[in-house]
KOLGU-4560 file (N, C-alpha, C; in nm, 3 decimals, padded with zeros to 5 digits):
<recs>
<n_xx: -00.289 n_yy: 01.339 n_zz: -00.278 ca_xx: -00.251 ca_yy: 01.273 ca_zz: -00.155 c_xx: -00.114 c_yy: 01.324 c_zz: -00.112 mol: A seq: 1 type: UNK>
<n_xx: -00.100 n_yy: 01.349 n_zz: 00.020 ca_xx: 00.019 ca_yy: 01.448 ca_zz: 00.044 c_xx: 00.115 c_yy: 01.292 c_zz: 00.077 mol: A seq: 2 type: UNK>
<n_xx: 00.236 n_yy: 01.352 n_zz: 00.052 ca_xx: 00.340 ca_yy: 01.228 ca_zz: 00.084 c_xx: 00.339 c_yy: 01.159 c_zz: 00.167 mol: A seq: 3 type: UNK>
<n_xx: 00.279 n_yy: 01.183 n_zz: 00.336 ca_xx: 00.301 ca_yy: 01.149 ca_zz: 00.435 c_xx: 00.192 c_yy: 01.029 c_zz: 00.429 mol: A seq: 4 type: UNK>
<n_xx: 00.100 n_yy: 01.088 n_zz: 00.425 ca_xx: -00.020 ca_yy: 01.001 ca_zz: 00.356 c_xx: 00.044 c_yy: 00.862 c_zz: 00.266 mol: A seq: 5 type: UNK>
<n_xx: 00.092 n_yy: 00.864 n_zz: 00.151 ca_xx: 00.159 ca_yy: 00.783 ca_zz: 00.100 c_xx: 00.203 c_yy: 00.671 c_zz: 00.165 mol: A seq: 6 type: UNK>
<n_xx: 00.317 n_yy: 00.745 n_zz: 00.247 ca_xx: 00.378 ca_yy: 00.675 ca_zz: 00.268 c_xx: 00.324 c_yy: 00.569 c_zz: 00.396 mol: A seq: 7 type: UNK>
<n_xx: 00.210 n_yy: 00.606 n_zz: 00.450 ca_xx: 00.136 ca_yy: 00.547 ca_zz: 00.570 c_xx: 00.073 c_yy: 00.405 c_zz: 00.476 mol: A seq: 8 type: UNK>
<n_xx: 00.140 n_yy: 00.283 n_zz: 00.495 ca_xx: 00.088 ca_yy: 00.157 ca_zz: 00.415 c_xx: -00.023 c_yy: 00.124 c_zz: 00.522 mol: A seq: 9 type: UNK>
<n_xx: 00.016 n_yy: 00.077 n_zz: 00.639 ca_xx: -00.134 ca_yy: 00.085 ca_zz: 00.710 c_xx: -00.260 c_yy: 00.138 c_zz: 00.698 mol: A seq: 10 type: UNK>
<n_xx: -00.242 n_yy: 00.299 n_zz: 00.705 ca_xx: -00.375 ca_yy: 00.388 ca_zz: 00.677 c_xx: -00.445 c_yy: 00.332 c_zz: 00.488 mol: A seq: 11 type: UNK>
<n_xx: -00.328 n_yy: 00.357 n_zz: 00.428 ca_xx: -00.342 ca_yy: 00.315 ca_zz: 00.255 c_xx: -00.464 c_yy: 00.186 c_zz: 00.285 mol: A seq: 12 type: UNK>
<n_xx: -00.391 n_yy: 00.052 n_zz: 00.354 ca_xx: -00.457 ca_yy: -00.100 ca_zz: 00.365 c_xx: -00.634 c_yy: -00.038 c_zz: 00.384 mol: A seq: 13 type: UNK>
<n_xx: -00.624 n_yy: 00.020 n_zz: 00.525 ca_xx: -00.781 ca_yy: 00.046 ca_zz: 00.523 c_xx: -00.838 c_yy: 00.126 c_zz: 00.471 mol: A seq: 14 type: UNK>
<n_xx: -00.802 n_yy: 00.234 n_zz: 00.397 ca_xx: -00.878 ca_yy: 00.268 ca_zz: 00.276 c_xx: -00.907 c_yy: 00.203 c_zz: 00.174 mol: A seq: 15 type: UNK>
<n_xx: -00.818 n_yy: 00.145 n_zz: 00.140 ca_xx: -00.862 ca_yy: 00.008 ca_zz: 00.050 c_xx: -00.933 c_yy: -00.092 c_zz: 00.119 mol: A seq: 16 type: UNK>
<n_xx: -00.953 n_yy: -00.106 n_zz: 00.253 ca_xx: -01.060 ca_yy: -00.236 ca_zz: 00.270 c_xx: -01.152 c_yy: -00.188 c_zz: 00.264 mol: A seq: 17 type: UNK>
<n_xx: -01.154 n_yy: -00.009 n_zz: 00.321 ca_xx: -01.343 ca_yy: 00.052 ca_zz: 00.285 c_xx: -01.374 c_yy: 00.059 c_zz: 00.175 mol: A seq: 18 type: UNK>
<n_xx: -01.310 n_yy: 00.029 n_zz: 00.043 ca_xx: -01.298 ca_yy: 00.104 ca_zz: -00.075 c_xx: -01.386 c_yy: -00.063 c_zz: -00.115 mol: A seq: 19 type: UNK>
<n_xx: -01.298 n_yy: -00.128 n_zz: -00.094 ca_xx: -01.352 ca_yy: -00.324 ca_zz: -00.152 c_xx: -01.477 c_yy: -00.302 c_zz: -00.078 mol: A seq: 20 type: UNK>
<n_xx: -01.512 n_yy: -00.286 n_zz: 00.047 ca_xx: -01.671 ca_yy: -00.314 ca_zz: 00.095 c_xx: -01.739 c_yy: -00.253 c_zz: 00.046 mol: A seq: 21 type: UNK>
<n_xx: -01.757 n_yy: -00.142 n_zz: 00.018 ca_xx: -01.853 ca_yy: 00.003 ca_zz: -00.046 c_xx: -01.862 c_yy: -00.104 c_zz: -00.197 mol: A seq: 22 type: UNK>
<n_xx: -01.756 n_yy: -00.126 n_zz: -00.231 ca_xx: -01.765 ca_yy: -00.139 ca_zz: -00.427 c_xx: -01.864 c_yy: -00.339 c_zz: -00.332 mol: A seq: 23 type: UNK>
<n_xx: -01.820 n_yy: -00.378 n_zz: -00.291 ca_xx: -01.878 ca_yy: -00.524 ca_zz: -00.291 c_xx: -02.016 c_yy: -00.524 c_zz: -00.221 mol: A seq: 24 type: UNK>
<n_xx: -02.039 n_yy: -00.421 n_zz: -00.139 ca_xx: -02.205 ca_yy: -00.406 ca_zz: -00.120 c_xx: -02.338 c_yy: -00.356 c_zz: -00.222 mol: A seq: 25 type: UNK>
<n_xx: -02.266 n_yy: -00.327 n_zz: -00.316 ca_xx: -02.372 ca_yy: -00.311 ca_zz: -00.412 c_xx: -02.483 c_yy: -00.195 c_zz: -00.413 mol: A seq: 26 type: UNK>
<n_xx: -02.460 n_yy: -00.098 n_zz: -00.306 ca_xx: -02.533 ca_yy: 00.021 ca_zz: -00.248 c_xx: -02.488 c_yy: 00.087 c_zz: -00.255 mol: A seq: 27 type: UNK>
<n_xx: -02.398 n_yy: 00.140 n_zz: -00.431 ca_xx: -02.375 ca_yy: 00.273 ca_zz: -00.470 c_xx: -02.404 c_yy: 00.218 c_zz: -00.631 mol: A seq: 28 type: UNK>
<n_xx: -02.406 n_yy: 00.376 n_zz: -00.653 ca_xx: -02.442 ca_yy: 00.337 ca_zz: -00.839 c_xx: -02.336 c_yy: 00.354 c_zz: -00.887 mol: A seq: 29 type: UNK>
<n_xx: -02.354 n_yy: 00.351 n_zz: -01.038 ca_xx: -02.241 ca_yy: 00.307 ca_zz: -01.138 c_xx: -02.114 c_yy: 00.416 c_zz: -01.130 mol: A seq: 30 type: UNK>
<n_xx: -02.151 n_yy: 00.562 n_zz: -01.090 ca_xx: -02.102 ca_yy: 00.627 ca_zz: -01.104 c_xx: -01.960 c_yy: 00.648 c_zz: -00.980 mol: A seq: 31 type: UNK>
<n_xx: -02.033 n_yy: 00.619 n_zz: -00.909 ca_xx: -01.965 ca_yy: 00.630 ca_zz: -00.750 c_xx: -01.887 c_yy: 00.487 c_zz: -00.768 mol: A seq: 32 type: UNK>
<n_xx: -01.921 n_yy: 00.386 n_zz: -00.815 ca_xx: -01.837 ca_yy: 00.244 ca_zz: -00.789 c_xx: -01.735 c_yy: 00.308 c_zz: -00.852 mol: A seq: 33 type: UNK>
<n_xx: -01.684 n_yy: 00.344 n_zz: -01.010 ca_xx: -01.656 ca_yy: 00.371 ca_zz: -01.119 c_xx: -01.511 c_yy: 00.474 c_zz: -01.017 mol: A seq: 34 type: UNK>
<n_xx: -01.570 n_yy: 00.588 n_zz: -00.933 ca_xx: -01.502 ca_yy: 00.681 ca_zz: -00.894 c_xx: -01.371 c_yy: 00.591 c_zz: -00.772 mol: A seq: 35 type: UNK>
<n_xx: -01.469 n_yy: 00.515 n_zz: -00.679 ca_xx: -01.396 ca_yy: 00.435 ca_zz: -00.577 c_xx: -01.327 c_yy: 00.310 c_zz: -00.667 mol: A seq: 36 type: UNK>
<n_xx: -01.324 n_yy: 00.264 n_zz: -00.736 ca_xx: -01.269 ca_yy: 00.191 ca_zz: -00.782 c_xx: -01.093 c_yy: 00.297 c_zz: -00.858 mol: A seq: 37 type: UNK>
<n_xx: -01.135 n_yy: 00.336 n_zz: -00.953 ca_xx: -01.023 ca_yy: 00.445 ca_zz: -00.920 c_xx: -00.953 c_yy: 00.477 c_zz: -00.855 mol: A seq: 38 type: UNK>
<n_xx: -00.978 n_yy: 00.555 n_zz: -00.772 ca_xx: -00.908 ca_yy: 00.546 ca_zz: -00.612 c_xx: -00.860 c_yy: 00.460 c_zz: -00.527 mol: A seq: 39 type: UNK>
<n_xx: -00.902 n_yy: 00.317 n_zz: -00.564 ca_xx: -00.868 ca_yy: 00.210 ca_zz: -00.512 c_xx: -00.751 c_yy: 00.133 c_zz: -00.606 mol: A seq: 40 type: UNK>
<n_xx: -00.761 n_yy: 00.164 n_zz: -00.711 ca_xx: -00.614 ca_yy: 00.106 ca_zz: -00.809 c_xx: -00.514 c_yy: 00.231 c_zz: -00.792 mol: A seq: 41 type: UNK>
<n_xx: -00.477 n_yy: 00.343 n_zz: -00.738 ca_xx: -00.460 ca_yy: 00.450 ca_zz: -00.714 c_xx: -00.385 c_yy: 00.414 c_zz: -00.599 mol: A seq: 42 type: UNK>
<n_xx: -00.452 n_yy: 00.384 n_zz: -00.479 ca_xx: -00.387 ca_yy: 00.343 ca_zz: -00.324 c_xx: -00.322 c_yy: 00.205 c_zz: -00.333 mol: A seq: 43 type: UNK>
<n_xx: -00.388 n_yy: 00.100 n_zz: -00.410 ca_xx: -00.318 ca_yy: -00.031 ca_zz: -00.444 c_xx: -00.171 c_yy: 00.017 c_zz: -00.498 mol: A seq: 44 type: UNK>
<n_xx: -00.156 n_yy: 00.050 n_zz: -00.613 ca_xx: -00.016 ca_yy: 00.125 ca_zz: -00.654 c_xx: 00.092 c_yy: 00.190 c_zz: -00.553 mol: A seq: 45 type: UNK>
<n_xx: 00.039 n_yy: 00.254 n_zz: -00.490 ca_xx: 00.135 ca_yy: 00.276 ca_zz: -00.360 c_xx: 00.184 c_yy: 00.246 c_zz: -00.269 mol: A seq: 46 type: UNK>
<n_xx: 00.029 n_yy: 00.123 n_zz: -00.234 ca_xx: 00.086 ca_yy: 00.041 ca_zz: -00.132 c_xx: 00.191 c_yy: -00.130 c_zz: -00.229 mol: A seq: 47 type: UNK>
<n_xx: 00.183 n_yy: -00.116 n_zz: -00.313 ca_xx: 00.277 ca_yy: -00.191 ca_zz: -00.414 c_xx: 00.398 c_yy: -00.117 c_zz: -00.396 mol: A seq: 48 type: UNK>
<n_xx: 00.412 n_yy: -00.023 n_zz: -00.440 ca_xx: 00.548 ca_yy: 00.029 ca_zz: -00.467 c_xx: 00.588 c_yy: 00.022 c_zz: -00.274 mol: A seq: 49 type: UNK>
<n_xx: 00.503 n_yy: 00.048 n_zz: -00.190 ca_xx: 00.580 ca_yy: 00.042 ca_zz: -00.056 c_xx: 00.633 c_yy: -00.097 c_zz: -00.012 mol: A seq: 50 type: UNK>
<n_xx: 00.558 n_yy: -00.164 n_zz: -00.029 ca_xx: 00.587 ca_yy: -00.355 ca_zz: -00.054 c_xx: 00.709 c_yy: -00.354 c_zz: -00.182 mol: A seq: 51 type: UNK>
<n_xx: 00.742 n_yy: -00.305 n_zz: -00.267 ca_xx: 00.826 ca_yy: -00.344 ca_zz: -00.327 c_xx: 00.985 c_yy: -00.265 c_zz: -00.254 mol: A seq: 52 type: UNK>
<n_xx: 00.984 n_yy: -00.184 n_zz: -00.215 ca_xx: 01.107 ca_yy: -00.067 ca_zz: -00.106 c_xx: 01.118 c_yy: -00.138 c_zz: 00.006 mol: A seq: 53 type: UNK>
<n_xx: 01.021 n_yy: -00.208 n_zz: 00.088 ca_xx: 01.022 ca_yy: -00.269 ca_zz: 00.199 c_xx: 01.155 c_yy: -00.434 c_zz: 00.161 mol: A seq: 54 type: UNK>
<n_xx: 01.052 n_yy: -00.448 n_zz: 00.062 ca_xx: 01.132 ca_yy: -00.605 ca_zz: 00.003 c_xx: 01.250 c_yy: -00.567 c_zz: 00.035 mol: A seq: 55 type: UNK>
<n_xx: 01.274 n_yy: -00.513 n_zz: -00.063 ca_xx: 01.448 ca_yy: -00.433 ca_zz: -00.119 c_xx: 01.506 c_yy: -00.432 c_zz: -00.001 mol: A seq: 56 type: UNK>
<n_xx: 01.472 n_yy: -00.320 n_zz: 00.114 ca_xx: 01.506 ca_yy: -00.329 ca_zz: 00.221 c_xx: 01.545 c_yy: -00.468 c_zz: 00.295 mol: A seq: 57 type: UNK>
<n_xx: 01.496 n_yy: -00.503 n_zz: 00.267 ca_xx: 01.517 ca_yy: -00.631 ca_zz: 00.353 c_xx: 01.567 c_yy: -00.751 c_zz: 00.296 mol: A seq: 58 type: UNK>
<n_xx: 01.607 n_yy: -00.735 n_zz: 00.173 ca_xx: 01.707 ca_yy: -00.826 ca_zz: 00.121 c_xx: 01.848 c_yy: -00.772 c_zz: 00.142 mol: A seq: 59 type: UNK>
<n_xx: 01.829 n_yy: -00.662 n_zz: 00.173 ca_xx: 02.003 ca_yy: -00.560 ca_zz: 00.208 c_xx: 02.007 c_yy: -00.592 c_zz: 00.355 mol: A seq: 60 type: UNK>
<n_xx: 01.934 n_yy: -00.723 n_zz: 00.423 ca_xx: 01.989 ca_yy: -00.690 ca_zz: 00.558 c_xx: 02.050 c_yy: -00.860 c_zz: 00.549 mol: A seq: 61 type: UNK>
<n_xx: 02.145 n_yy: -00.861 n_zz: 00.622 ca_xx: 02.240 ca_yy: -00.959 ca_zz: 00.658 c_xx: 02.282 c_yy: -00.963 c_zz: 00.763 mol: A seq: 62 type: UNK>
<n_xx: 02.273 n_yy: -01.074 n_zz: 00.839 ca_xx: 02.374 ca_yy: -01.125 ca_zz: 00.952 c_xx: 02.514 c_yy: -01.212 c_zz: 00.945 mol: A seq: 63 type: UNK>
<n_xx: 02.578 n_yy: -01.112 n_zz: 00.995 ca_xx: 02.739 ca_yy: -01.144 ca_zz: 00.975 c_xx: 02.758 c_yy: -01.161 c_zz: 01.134 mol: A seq: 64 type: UNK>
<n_xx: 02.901 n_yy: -01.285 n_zz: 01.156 ca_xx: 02.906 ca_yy: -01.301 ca_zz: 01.291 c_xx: 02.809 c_yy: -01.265 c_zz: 01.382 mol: A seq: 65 type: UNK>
<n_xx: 02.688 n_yy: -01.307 n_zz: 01.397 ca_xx: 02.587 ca_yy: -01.294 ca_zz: 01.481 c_xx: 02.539 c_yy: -01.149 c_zz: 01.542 mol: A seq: 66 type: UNK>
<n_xx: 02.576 n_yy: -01.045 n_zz: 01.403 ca_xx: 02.531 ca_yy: -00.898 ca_zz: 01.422 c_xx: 02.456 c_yy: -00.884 c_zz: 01.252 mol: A seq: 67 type: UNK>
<n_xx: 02.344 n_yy: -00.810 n_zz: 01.285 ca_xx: 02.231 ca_yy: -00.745 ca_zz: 01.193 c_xx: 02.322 c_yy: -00.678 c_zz: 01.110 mol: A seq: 68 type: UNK>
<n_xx: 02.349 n_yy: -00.685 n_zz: 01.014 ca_xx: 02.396 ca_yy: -00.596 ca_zz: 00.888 c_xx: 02.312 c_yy: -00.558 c_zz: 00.805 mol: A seq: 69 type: UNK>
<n_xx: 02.280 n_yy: -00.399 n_zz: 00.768 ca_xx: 02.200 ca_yy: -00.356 ca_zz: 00.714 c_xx: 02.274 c_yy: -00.264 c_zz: 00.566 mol: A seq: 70 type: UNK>
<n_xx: 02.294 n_yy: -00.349 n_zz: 00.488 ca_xx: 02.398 ca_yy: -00.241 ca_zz: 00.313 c_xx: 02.248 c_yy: -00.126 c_zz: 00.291 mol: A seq: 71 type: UNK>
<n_xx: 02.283 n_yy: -00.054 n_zz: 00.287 ca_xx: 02.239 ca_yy: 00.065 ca_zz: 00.225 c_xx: 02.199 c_yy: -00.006 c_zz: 00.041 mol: A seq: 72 type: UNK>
<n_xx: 02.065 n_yy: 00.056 n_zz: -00.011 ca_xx: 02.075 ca_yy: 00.019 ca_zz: -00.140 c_xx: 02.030 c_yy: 00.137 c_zz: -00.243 mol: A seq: 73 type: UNK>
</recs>
């Protein structure tokens, strides 16, 4: 997965929602669930670690005298 990719948490979300329907419809075999499931703890992980940078981010922002302060972390 090229970085840019990565870093796209949106695009990541709906690959993982096609990834949950395919595995929850029951109209692939063992082998193929086995593969998408993979791939789906794979994109979960990334979109974790982007939810965890986002957090971060946004505990470094502060309002001082009624201006957005953003600390670098």
């Amino acid at each position: 997965m090229s970085k840019e990719k990565e870093n796209n948490f949106e695009s990541n979300l709906k690959k993982l929602e096609v990834i949950v329907d395919k595995l929850e419809s029951g109209d692939i075999g063992l082998e193929e669930s086995v593969k998408l499931y993979e791939e789906g703890m794979k994109i979960k992980k990334i979109c974790d670690k982007k939810l965890k940078d986002i957090e971060m981010q946004i505990k470094k922002i502060k309002i001082e005298d009624n201006k957005v302060i953003k600390e670098d972390f």
